[in-house]
Structure formats: C-alpha cells, structure tokens
N, C-alpha and C positions, 0 to 999 in steps of 0.2 A: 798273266804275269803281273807282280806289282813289286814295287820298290818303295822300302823301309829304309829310314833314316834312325840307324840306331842309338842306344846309347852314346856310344862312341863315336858317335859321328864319321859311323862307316855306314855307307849302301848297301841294303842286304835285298835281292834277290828274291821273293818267294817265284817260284815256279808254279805254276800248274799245269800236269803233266799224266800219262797215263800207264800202266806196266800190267803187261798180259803174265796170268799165272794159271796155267794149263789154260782151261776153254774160259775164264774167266777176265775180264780185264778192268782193273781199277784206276778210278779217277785219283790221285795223289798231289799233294802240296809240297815242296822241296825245297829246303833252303840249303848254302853251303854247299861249294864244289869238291873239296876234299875234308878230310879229317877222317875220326872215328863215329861209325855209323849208329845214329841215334833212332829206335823207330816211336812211333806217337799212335796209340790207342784211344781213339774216343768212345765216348758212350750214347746211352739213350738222354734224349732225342736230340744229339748234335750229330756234327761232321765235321770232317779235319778241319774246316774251320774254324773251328774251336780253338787248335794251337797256332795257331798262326802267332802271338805275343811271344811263345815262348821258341817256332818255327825262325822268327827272325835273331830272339837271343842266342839260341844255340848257335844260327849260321855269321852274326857276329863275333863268335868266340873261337871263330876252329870248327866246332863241328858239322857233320852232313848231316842232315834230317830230314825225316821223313814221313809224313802224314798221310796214309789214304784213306778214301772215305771208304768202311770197313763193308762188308758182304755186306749184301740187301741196302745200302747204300748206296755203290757203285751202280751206276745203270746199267755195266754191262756187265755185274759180277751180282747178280740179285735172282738164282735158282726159286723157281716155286720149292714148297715141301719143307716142314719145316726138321726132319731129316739132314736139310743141307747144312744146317746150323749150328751143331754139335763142337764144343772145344777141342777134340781131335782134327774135325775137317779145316774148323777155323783156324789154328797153330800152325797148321801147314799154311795158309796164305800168310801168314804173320813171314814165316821160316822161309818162301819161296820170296817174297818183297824184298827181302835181304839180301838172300841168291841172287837176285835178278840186278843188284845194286852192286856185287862182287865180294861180301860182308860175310863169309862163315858167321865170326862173332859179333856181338852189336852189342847196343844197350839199349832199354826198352824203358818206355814210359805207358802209363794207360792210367784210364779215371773210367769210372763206373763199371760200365759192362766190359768195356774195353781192358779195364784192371781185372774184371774176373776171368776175362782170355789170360791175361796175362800172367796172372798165375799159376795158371795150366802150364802156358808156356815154360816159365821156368823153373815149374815141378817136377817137368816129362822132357825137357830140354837144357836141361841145367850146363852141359859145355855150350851152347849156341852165346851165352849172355854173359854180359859182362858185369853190367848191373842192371838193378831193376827199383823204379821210380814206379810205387802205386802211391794212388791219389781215389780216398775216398773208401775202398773197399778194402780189409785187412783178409787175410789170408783166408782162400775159398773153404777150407774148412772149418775153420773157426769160424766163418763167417752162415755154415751151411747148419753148425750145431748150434748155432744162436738162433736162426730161424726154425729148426725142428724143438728146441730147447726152452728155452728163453720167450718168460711171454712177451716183454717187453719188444723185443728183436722180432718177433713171428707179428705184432700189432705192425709194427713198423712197413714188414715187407707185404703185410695182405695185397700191394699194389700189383705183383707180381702174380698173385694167382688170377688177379682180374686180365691181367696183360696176356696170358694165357689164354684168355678164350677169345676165341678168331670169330672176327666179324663185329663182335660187341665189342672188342677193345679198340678195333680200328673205327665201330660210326662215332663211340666217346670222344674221341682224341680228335675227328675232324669235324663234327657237325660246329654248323654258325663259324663256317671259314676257318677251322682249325683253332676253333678260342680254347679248347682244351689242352692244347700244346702250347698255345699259345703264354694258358696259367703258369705252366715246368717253367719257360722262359722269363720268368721276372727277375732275373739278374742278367738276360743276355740284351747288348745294344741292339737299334732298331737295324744296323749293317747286317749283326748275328742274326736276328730273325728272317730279316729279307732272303738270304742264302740259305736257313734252315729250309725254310718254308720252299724255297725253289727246288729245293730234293725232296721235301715229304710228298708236296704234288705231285711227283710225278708217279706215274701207272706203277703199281705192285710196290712201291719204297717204303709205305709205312709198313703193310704186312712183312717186307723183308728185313724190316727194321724191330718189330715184336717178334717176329722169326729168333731172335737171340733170346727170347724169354720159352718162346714153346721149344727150343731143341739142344739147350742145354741149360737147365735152372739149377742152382746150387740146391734145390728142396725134391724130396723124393732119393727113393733107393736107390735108381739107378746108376746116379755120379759117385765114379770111383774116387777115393780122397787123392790129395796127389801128394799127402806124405810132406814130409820134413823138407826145408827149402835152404840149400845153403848158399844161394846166389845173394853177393851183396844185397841190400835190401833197403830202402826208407819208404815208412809210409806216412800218405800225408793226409791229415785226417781235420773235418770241422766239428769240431763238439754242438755243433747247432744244428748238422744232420738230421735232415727228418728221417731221412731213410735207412739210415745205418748206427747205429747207437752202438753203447761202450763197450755192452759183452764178446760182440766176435772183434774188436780192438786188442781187449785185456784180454781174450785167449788165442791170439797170435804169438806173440815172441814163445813161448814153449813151444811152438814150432820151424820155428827159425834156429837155424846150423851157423848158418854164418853171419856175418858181422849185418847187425840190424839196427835198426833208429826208426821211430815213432816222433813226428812233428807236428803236434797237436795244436790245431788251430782254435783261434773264438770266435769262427764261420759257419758258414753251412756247407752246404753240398759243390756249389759252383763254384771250384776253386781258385779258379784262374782269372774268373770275373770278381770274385769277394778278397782273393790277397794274391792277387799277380807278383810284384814285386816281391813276394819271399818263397811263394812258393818257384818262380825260377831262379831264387839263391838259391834254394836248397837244393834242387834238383841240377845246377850245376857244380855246386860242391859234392855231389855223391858221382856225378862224372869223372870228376878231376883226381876224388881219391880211388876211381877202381878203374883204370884205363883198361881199353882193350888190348 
C-alpha cells in the first residue's frame, strides 16, 4: 500500500491487493473506494505499475480503478501454453475483474497489448463498456491490415514476428541481466525499472509475458475482425511511434460507430512517461462525457 498526495491535495490510497478469477489469481493495484469503475490495461514490457500516475488521478477525482498485472504477469494467473493467451480467454479475465469488483458496466483504458485486448473487448462486449480510452494502438483491424498491407507498418512490427519464437525471444530480452529490456525502458524511472524487473525475474513471467504475442497476434488468418465499434472511443496516439505508425491510425475512424476522437501527440510510444499531464486530461474528459 502507498499513499499519494494529489493534485488537490487529497491523499489517495493506491492499494495493492489480489482477486481470484476462476483457477487464476491476480496481483492488482486499486485506487478509489467508490465511484464509476475504471479498469487499466498494460502492455509489453510493463505492469500495472505503469498506471499508478494516472491510478491516483482517477481515485482523486471520484473514480474506482483498477490495475492488475494482466495474465503471464500475475504469478498466480501465468498458465504454461501459449493457447492460454488468446483475446477470447483474455476478455474474460478483463470481464470477470469487473464482476468480482460488483461493475456489470465499467470504462476501460489500455496501452499497447493491453489496448489490442481491449479492443476485442469492446468489439465483442460492446454493453459491458462505457468508454473506451486506447493509448497507442488504433483499432485492431486497421491496425492488423497495416501490418499485412502496408510496407511501412509491416517494417515497423517485424519485432513481433521475432517475439514469437520461444526461447530466442526470451534469451534476447534477458541475457547481460535483462539489458534488452532493459533498452524498451528508456523512458521508464529507475522505481519503474526496479518493479519491472522484479516480475520479469521471476520463473515463467517473461515467456508468459511474449505468450500475448504467440496466442493472439493481430498478423495471420486466423483473428476474426471484430467489425465496427460503437463504444465511445479516443485514441491516444505519439506521432514518434516506432512501432505503430499512421496507416492503421488513418484507417480507424471508418471504423468507428460511435462518437470517436484521435489525440495526436509529438511523442512516442511511452505515453504516460513522454505527456502524463495530457494524456490524464484527456482520458478524464472522455470519462466525464460518457458516464456509466
């Protein structure tokens, strides 16, 4: 548990805390005793600690939120197989976090991988959400025909077909004490690293953690599109992105139903490390206009 002195000069609470969902049980971050339920998607290679900046603003403001460190993170929600990994299986733990919090409807945030669950989620769950806050990835199929498509977008994600093969992607990323994770993290503080690194260590986390690249990639036949999204929507995007560039940006809103906004930054990828202060304006004005 730690205590934040916010903006306003109220004490906020982070929690850390656990919640069983079926045979699985996740480590989670919580801020906020009541309000409208906000849940928090990280990506590759962090963990809920990531939101913790934006975990304290939300629970200065009214809301309940909610961070867990997402499958193959959690120590006790990290299945061999990379089977177990799938945006189907994973939506359910997304949907069951919620249930177990007492939230039918919620609003969902997510950044990188955690954004491409997330818009599964409210492709295929579209009453569960209230709104939906991506950061960084624009909609998974726009974002899946830029990489089958697009040379520039297919250059971009080659990292992905690497991350896919088990065993070489995990000695890459840890040999010389994890210095290849260590390079992703050149916008994260030496606190972020310390905490990264004490989940990658441990037994099976990083394979459960490239588990979200072998068992559900947006590249290949096998992902079904998930079609038109009418769930409020903003995405927040860095024009400095190495990883995701403008084609699957500019071919999202033709697929967007409902009321959508594009917040184009002049950052990169790390959003919340490169423009904290706007990207949790904006993701609290897209709260406040689409309550639960």
């Amino acid at each position: 548990m730690m205590q934040i002195k916010s903006a306003k000069d109220r004490i906020v609470t982070i929690k850390e805390s656990q919640i069983e969902i079926g045979s699985h049980t996740f480590d989670v971050r919580m801020s906020g005793d009541e309000g409208e339920l906000v849940v928090l998607l990280h990506g590759f290679p962090e963990t809920s600690h990531m939101w913790i900046p934006l975990l304290e603003h939300l629970g200065a403001n009214g809301y309940r939120a909610i961070a867990p460190d997402l499958r193959g993170y959690s120590r006790g929600a990290r299945p061999e197989g990379a089977e177990n990994y799938s945006y189907p299986v994973m939506a359910d733990d997304v949907l069951g976090i919620a249930e177990a919090l007492g939230s039918d409807r919620f609003h969902l945030v997510g950044h990188d991988h955690g954004a491409g669950l997330g818009w599964f989620v409210v492709g295929n769950h579209a009453n569960r959400i209230a709104s939906w806050s991506a950061l960084s990835v624009p909609h998974i199929d726009a974002f899946g025909n830029a990489i089958a498509n697009n040379p520039e977008q297919s250059e971009r994600s080659q990292y992905i077909l690497f991350f896919q093969q088990e065993g070489a992607a995990e000695k890459m990323l840890s040999d010389n004490d994890y210095a290849g994770l260590k390079a992703v993290w050149n916008q994260s503080s030496p606190e972020q690293i310390e905490e990264y690194l004490r989940v990658f260590q441990q037994p099976g986390a990083l394979t459960g953690a490239l588990n979200w690249y072998r068992g559900m990639t947006v590249v290949g036949e096998e992902r079904q599109p998930i079609g038109e999204v009418a769930v409020p929507t903003i995405l927040i995007w860095g024009n400095q992105d190495q990883a995701i560039g403008r084609p699957g940006v500019d071919a999202t809103p033709p697929l967007m139903t409902g009321p959508y906004r594009l917040i184009e930054l002049d950052v990169g990828h790390w959003l919340i490390q490169e423009a904290q202060p706007k990207v949790l304006s904006e993701i609290s004005e897209h709260l406040k206009a689409f309550p639960v």
